[in-house]
C-alpha positions as CSV (number, residue, x, y, z in Angstrom):
1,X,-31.3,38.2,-59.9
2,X,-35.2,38.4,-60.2
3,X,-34.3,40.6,-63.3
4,X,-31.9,38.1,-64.9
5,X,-34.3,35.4,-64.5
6,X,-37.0,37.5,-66.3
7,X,-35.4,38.7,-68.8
8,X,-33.6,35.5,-70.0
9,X,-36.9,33.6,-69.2
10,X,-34.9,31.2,-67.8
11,X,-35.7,28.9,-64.6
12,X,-32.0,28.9,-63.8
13,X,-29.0,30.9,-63.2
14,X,-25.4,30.0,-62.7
15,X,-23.7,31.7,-59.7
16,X,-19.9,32.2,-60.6
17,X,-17.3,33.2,-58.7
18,X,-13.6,33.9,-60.2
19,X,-15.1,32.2,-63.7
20,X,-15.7,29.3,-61.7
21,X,-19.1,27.9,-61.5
22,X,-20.3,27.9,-57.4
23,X,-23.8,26.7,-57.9
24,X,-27.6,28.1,-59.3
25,X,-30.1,30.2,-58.2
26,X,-33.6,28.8,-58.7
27,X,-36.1,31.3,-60.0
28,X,-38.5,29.3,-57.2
29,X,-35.8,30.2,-55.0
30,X,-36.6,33.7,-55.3
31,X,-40.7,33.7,-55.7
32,X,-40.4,32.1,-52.5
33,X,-39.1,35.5,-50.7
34,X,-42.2,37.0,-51.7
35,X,-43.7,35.5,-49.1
36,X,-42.3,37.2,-46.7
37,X,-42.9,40.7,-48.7
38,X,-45.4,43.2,-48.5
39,X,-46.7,41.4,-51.4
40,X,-47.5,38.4,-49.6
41,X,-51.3,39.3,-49.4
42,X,-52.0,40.8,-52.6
43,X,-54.6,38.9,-54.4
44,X,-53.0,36.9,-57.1
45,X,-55.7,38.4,-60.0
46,X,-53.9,41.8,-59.3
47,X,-51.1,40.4,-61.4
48,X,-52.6,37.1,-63.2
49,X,-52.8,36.6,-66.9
50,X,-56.2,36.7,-67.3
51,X,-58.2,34.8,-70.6
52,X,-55.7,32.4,-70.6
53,X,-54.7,30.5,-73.7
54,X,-56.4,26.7,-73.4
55,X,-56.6,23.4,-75.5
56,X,-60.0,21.9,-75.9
57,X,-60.0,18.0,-75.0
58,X,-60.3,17.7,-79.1
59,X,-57.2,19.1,-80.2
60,X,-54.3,16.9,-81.7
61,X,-50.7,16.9,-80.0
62,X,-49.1,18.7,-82.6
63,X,-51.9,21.9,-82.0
64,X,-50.3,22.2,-78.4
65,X,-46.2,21.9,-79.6
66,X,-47.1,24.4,-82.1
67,X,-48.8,26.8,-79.5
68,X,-46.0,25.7,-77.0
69,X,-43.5,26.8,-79.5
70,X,-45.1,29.9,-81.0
71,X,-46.3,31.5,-77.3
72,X,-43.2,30.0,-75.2
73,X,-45.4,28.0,-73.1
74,X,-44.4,25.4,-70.6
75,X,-47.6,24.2,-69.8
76,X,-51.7,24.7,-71.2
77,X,-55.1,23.7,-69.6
78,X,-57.3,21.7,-71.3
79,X,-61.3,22.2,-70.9
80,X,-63.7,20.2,-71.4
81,X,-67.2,21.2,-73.9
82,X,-68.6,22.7,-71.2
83,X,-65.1,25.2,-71.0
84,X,-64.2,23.5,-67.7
85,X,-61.1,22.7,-66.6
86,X,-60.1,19.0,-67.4
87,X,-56.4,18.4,-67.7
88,X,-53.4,19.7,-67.6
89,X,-50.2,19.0,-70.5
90,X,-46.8,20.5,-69.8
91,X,-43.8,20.1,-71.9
92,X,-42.5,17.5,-69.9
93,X,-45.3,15.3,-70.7
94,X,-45.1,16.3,-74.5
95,X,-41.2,14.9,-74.6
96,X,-41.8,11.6,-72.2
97,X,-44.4,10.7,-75.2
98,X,-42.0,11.8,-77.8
99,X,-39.4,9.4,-75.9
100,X,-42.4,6.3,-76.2
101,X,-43.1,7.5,-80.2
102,X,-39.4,7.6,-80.8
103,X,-39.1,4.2,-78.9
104,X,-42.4,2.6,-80.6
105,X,-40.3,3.5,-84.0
106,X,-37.3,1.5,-83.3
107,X,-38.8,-1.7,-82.1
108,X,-41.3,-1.3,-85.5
109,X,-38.0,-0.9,-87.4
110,X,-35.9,-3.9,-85.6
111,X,-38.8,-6.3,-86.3
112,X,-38.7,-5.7,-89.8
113,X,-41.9,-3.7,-90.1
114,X,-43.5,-2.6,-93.6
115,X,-44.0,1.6,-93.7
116,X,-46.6,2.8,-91.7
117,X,-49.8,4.1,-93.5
118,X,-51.4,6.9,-92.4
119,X,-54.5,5.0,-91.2
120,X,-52.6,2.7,-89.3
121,X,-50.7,5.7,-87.5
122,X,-53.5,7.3,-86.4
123,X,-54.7,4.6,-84.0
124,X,-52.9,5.8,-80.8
125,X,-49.9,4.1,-78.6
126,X,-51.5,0.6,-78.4
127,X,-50.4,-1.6,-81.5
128,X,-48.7,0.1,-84.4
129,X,-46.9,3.5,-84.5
130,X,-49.3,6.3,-84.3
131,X,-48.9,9.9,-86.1
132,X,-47.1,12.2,-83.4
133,X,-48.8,15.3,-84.1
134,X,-52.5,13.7,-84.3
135,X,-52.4,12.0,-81.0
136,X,-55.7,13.4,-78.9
137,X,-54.1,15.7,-76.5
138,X,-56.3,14.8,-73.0
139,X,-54.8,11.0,-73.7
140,X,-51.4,12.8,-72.6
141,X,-53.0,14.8,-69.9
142,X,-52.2,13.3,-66.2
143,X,-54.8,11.3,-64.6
144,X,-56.2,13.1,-61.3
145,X,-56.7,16.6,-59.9
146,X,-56.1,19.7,-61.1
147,X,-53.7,22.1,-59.5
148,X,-55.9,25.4,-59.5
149,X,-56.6,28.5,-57.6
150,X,-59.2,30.9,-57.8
151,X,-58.7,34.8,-57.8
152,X,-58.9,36.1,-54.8
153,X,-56.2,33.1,-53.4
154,X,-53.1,35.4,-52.3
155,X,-49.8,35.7,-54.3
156,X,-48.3,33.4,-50.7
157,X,-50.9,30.9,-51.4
158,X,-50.2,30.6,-54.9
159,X,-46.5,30.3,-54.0
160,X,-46.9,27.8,-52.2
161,X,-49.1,25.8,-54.7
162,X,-46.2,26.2,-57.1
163,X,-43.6,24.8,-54.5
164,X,-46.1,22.1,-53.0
165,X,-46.6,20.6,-57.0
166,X,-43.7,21.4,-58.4
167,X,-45.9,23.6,-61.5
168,X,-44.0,26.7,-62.9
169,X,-47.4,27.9,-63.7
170,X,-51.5,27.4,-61.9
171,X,-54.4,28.1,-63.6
172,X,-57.4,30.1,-61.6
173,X,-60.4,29.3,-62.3
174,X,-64.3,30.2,-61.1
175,X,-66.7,27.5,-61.0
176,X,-64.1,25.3,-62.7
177,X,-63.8,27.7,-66.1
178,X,-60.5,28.9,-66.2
179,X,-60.4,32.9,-66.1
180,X,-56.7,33.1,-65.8
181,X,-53.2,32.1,-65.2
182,X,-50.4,33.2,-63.0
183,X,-46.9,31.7,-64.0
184,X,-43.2,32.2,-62.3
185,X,-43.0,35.3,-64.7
186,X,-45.6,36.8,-63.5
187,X,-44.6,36.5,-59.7
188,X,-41.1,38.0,-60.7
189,X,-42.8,41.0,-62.0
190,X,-43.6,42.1,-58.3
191,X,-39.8,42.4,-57.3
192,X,-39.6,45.1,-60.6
193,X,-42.3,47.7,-60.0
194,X,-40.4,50.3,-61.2
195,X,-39.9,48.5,-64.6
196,X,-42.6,46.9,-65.0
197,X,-46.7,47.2,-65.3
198,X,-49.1,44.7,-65.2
């Protein structure tokens, strides 16, 4: 199963039985067991992704999709000037604002709106329909903490991050600069060793 789930990089399986669909699997489901698992206590930046791909608080909307898309990300950290940690987007926060845009759109359209320039779409979600792709990207970012862990938190701990926040991915940081990132991916590595190196 932990194979299936890497390979088709998929959070999900289908459990058949007789062609007849008897319920999923959660890839969750699994990381969980390595909790109980000699791998338990390993420290997490044995198997992390170090240098981790980030967003500065600058960058437009449509740099993140296109990152998103190109590295099959779900989720990116932003940092701050100073490199720090300073949000978090994830692809769910990407299509609830694609949802409002999409939504903005139609109420321009039923009240009989002129086209939109370019100037006038660049403003942001207050007032006229902005440009998608040039919304600021730390406007989408969720208010509040971080979900982070640093690297010498245990693959267990990290687990139970994921499961606590419902995140498919934490970002570890030092001294608030992220130096890495361990996803569900990563975590189902450990159950194929033999197949796998980090």
């Amino acid at each position: 199963v932990a194979r299936l789930l890497y390979t088709s990089n998929s959070p999900i399986l289908p459990v058949i039985s007789r062609k007849i669909l008897q319920g999923v699997i959660n890839s969750i489901d699994v990381i969980d067991q390595l909790r109980y698992s000699e791998d338990s206590e390993k420290k997490i930046k044995e198997i992390m992704t170090p240098e981790p791909v980030v967003l500065e608080e600058g960058d437009k909307l449509g740099t993140a999709i296109n990152l998103m898309r190109e590295k099959h990300f779900s989720r990116l950290p932003i940092v701050d000037k100073r490199g720090k940690i300073s949000g978090i987007v994830s692809i769910t926060d990407i299509l609830e604002k694609y949802h409002l845009f999409q939504q903005s759109k139609s109420e321009h359209r039923a009240r009989g709106g002129k086209p939109l320039t370019h100037a006038r779409e660049t403003r942001g979600f207050s007032g006229d329909t902005p440009d998608f792709n040039s919304y600021p990207i730390i406007n989408l970012a969720p208010v509040g903490d971080v979900t982070t862990a640093n690297e010498d938190d245990t693959v267990a701990d990290v687990i139970e991050l994921m499961e606590d926040n419902n995140h498919s991915s934490i970002v570890l940081v030092d001294e608030g600069v992220p130096v890495g990132i361990v996803t569900i991916r990563d975590l189902l590595k450990l159950f194929l060793k033999e197949d796998i190196t980090y």
